[in-house]
C-alpha positions as CSV (number, residue, x, y, z in Angstrom):
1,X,-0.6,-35.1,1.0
2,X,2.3,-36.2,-2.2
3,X,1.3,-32.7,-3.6
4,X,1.9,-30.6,-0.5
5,X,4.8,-32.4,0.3
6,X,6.2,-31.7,-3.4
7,X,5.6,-28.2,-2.7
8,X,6.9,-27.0,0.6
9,X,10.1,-29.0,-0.7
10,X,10.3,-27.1,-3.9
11,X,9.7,-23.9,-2.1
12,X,12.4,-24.9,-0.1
13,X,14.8,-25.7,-2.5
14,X,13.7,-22.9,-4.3
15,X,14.6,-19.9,-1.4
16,X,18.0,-22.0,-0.7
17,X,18.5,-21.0,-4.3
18,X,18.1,-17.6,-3.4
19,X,20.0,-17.8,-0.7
20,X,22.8,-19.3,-2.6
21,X,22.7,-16.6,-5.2
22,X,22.9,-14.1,-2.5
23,X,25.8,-15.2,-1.0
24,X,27.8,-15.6,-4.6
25,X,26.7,-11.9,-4.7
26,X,28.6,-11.1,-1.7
27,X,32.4,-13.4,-2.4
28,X,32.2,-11.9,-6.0
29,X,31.5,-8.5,-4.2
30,X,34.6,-9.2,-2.0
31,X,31.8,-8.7,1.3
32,X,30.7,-10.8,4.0
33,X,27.5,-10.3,4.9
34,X,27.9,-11.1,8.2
35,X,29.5,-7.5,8.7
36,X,27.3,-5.6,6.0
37,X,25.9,-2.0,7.1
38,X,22.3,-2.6,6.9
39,X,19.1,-0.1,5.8
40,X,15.9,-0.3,7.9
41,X,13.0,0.0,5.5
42,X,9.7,0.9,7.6
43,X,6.8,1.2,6.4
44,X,3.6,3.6,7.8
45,X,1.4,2.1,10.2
46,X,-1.7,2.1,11.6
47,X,-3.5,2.1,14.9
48,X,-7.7,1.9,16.0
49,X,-7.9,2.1,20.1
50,X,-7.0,-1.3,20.6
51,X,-4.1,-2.1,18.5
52,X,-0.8,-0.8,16.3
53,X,0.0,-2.5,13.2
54,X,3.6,-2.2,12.2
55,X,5.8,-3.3,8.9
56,X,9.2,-2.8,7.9
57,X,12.2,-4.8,5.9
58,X,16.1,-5.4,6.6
59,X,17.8,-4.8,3.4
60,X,21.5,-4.8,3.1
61,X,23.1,-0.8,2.3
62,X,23.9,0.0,-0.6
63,X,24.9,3.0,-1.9
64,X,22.0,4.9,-4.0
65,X,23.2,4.5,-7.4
66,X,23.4,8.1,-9.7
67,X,20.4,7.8,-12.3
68,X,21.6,10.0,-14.6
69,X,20.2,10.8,-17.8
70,X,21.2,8.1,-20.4
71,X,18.3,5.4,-21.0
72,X,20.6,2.4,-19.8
73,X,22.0,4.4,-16.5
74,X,18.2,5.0,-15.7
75,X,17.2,2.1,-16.0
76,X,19.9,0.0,-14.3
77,X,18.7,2.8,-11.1
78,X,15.6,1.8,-11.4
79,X,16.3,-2.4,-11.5
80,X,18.4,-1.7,-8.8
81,X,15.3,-1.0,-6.7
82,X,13.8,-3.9,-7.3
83,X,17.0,-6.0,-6.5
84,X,17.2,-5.4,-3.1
85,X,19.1,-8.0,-0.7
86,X,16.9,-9.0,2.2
87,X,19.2,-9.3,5.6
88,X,17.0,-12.5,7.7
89,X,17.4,-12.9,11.2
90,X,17.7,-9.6,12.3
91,X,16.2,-8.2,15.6
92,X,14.8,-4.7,15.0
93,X,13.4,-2.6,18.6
94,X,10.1,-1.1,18.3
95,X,8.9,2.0,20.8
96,X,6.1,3.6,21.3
97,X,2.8,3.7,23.0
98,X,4.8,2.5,26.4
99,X,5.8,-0.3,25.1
100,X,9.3,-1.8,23.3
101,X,9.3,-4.9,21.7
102,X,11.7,-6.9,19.8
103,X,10.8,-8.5,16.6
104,X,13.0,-10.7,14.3
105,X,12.7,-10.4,10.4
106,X,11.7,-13.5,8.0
107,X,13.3,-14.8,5.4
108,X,12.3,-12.1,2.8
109,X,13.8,-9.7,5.8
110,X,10.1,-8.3,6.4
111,X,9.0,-8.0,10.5
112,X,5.7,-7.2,11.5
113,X,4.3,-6.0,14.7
114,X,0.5,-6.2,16.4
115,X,0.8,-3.9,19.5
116,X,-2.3,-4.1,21.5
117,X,-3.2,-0.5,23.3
118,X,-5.7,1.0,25.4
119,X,-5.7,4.7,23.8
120,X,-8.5,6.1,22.5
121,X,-8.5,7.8,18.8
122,X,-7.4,11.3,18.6
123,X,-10.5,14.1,18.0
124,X,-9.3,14.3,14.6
125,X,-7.1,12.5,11.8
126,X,-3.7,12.9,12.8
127,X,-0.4,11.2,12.4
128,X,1.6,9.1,15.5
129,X,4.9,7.8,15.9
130,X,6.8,4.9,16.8
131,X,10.7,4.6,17.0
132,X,12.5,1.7,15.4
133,X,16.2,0.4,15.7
134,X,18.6,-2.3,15.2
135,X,20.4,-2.6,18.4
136,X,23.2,-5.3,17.3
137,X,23.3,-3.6,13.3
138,X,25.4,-1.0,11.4
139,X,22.5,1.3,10.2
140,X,22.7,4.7,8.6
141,X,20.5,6.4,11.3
142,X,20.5,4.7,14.8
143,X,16.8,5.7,15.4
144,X,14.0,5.8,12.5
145,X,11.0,8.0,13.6
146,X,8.3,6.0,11.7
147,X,4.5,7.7,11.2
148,X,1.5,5.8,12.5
149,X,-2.3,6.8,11.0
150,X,-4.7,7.4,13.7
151,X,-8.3,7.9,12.7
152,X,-10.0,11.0,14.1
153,X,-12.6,10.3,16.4
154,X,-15.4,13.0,14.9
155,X,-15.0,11.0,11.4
156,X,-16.0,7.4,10.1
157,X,-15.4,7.5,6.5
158,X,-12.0,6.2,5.0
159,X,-10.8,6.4,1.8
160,X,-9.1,2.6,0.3
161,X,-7.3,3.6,-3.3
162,X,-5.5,1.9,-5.6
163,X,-2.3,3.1,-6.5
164,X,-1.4,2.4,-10.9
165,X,-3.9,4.1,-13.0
166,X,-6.1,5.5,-10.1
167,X,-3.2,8.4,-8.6
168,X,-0.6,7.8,-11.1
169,X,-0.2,6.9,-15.0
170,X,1.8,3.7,-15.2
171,X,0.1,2.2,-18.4
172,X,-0.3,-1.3,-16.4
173,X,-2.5,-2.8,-19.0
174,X,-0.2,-3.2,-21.6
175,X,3.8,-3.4,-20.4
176,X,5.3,-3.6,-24.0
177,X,3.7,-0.1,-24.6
178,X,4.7,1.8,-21.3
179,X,8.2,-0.2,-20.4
180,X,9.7,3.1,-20.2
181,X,7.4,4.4,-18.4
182,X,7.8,2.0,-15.5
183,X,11.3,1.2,-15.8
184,X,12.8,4.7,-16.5
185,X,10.9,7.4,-15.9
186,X,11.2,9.1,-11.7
187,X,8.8,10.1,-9.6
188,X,8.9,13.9,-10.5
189,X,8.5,12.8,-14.4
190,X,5.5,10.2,-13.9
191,X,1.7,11.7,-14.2
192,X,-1.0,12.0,-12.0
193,X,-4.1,10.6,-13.0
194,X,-6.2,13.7,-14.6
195,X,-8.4,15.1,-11.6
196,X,-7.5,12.5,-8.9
197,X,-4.9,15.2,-7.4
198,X,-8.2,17.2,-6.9
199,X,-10.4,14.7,-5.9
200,X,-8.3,13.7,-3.1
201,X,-7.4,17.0,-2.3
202,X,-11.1,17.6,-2.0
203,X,-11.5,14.8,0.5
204,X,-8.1,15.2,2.8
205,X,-8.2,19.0,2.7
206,X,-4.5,18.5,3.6
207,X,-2.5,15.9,1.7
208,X,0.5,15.7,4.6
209,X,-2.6,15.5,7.7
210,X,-5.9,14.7,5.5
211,X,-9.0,15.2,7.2
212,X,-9.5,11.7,6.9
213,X,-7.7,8.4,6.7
214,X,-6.6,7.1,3.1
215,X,-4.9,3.2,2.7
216,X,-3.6,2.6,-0.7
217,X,-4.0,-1.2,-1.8
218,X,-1.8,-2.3,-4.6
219,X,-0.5,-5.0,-6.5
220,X,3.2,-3.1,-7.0
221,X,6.0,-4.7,-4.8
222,X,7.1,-3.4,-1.4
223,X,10.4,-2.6,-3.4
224,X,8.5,0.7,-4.7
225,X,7.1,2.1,-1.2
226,X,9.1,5.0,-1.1
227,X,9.0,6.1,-5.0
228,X,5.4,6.0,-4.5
229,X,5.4,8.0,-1.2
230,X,7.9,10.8,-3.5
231,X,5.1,10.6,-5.7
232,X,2.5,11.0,-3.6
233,X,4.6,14.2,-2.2
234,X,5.1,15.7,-5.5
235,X,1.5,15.5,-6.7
236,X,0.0,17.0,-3.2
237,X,-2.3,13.4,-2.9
238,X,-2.7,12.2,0.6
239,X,-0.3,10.2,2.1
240,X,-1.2,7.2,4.0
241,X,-0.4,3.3,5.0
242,X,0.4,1.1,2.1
243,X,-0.6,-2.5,1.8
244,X,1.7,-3.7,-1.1
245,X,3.0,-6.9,-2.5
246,X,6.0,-9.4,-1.5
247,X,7.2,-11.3,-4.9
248,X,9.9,-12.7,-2.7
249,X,10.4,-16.5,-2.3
250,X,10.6,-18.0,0.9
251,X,9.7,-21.6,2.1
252,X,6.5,-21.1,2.7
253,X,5.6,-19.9,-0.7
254,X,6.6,-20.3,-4.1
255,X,4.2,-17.8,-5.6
256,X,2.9,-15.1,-3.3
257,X,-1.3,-14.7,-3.6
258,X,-2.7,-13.4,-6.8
259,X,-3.5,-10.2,-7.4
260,X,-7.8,-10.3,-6.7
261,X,-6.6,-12.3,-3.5
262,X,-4.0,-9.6,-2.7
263,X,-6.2,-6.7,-2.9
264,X,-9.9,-8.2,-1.4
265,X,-7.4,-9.4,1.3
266,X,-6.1,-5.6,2.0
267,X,-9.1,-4.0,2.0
268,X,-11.5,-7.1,4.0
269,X,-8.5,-6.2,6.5
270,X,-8.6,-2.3,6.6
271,X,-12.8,-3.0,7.0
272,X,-11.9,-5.3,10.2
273,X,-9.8,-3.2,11.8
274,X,-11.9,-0.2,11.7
275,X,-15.6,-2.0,12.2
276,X,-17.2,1.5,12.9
277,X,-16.0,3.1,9.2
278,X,-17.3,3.0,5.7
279,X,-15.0,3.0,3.0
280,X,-15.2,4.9,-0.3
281,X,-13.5,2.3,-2.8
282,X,-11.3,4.4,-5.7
283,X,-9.7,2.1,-8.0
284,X,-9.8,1.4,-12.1
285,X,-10.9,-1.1,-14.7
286,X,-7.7,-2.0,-15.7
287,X,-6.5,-4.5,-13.4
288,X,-10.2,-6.1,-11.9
289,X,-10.8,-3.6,-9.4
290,X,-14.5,-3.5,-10.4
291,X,-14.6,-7.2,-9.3
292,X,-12.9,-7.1,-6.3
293,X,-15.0,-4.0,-5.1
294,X,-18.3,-5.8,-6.1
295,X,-17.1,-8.1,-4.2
296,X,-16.4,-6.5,-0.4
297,X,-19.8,-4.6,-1.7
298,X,-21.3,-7.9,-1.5
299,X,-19.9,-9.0,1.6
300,X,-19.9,-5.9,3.6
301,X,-22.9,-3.7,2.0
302,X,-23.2,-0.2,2.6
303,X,-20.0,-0.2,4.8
304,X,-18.3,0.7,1.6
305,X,-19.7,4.2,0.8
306,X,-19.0,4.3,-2.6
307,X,-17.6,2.9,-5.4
308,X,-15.1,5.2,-7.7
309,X,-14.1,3.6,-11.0
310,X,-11.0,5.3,-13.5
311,X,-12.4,4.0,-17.0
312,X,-9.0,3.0,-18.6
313,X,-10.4,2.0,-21.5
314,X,-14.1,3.2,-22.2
315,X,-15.7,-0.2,-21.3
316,X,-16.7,0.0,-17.4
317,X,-20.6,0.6,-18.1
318,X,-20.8,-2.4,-21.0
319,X,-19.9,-5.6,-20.9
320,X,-19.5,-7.8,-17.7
321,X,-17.8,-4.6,-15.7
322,X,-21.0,-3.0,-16.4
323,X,-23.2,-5.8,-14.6
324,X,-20.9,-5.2,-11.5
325,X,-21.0,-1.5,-11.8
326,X,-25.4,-1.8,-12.0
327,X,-25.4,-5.0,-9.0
328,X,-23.3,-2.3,-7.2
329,X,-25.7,0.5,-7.5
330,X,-28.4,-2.1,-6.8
331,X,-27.0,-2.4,-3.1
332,X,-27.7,0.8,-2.5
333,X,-23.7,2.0,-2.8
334,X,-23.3,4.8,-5.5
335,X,-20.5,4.2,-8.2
336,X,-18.5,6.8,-10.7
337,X,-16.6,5.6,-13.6
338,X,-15.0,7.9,-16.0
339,X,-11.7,9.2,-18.1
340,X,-10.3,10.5,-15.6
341,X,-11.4,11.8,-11.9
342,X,-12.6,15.9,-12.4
343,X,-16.4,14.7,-13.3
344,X,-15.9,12.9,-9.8
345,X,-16.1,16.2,-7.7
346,X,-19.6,16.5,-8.9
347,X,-20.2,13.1,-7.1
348,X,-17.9,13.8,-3.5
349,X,-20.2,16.5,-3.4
350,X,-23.5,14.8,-3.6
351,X,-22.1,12.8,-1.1
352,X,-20.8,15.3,1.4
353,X,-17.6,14.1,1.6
354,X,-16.3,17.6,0.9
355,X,-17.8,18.4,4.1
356,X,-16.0,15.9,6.5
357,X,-17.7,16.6,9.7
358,X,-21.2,17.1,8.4
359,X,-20.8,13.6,6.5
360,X,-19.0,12.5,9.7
361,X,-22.1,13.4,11.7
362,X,-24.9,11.4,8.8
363,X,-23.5,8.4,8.5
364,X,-22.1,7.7,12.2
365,X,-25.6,5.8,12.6
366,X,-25.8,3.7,9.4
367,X,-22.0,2.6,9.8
368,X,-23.3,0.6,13.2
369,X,-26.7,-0.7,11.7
């Protein structure tokens, strides 16, 4: 009871802080916040018959800063990115499906929305729409058109990916090594993975309207949505909703969830929603994905159609990984694990998921055993 206590009043003091520091920002700034242009940030949902899940974030505007090409120009572009200002307390107007609802955002700025609906998924994969506004805010388009994943009907396998070191090189593992990497380098200069461009091209058939429904799970903040959608864009892999991270502070927590939490969280959530899918898991063995896949193997069995593994470092058949990647198999749930993804194809195909509606039509039984 002392220790909770002690906590929810450090993460109180702790967000008044922030709080504080943000308004400093805004007297040396010669602003007042009260008046501030603001920048609706929403995020790509996602709907099953029943209901639409929505997410977005108030920031304050702020005019995109000119990278240019000098190392500490690029760099302060890149910072600025992940120092956004959240705006709380804002109501934001959410339309679609016959509905309009008004939602208010937290403390970090974030608003979410549940919708429930009575519409039944389209035949095939296809994106939706929702409208968003600020009806009492400044915002640089009065109306944001926001895309919403729907499922096709005729399908009922997903695809749940990672984002660093699965679909693009970011060198997680070791930050001293690849700071310039992540905290210089733009979307158009990053790399792709080797063969995951093909490997999900393979799977979507179309990377703006895939075939079938991809979620991305990472550990990256929410600050990096859209340089990883740009990204996404420039390497032709599938778009589709993102389930990132909040490092923000508010006062009900110091420390957001861990990263193993974070990510079993995501995908135990995408496996929920859509009770009638299996999942093909692609992810690496640089950050514990092999552990938190053996994991939703364990507790959901063949729902997740396979397991995908980008070896980082030549170690995911030895060692402990190697156990997980063999209890996997064991289940029943076929793994991959390799350099890169082009050795995968082999694999897709074995599987038919190059062939989305005959695999579509050999698995609708097993996915409701």
């Amino acid at each position: 009871m002392v220790r909770s206590s002690l906590n929810k009043l450090l993460r109180s003091t702790i967000a008044d802080l922030e709080r504080d520091i943000d308004t400093i920002s805004d007297i040396l700034d010669g602003r007042d916040s009260r008046d501030d242009k603001v920048r609706l940030l929403a995020y790509a949902g996602y709907r099953s018959a029943a209901a639409v899940r929505l997410k977005g974030r108030i920031v304050r505007y702020a005019k995109p800063l000119d990278a240019g090409e000098g190392l500490l120009t690029r760099m302060r572009a890149m910072l600025a990115i992940y120092n956004s200002q959240e705006v709380p307390g804002v109501s934001v107007r959410i339309e679609g499906y016959g509905q309009a609802h008004d939602v208010v955002t937290d403390e970090e700025g974030y608003f979410h929305l549940e919708m429930a609906i009575d519409q039944s998924l389209p035949a095939t994969t296809q994106w939706e729409q929702v409208a968003m506004s600020v009806p009492d805010g400044e915002t640089e388009q009065a109306i944001v058109q926001v895309p919403v994943m729907a499922p096709g009907s005729d399908q009922h396998w997903g695809i749940i990916s990672d984002i660093d070191d699965t679909v693009v090189e970011t060198g997680a593992t070791n930050f001293v090594k690849n700071w310039r990497r992540v905290l210089v380098e733009r979307p158009q200069e990053r790399l792709a993975v080797p063969g995951a461009a093909s490997l999900y091209k393979m799977i979507a058939r179309d990377h703006v309207a895939p075939a079938r429904p991809f979620f991305y799970v990472s550990s990256s903040p929410w600050n990096l949505y859209g340089f990883i959608t740009e990204f996404l864009e420039l390497n032709s892999i599938p778009h589709g909703p993102m389930f990132l991270k909040d490092y923000g502070i508010d006062s009900n927590k110091l420390i957001d969830s861990g990263h193993d939490e974070h990510k079993l969280a995501a995908i135990e959530t995408i496996l929920a929603f859509y009770p009638e899918f299996r999942f093909l898991l692609i992810g690496d063995n640089g950050q514990r994905d092999v552990t938190i896949y053996a994991k939703a193997v364990k507790d959901y069995g063949t729902r997740v159609a396979g397991v995908f593994i980008r070896d980082v470092d030549g170690s995911c058949r030895s060692g402990p990984e190697g156990d997980l990647l063999a209890s996997i198999e064991a289940r029943g749930v076929p793994t991959f694990c390799g350099a890169g993804f082009d050795d995968a194809l082999t694999v897709v195909k074995s599987l038919d998921l190059d062939r989305p509606l005959e695999a579509a039509r050999a698995v609708v039984a097993p996915a409701k055993a």
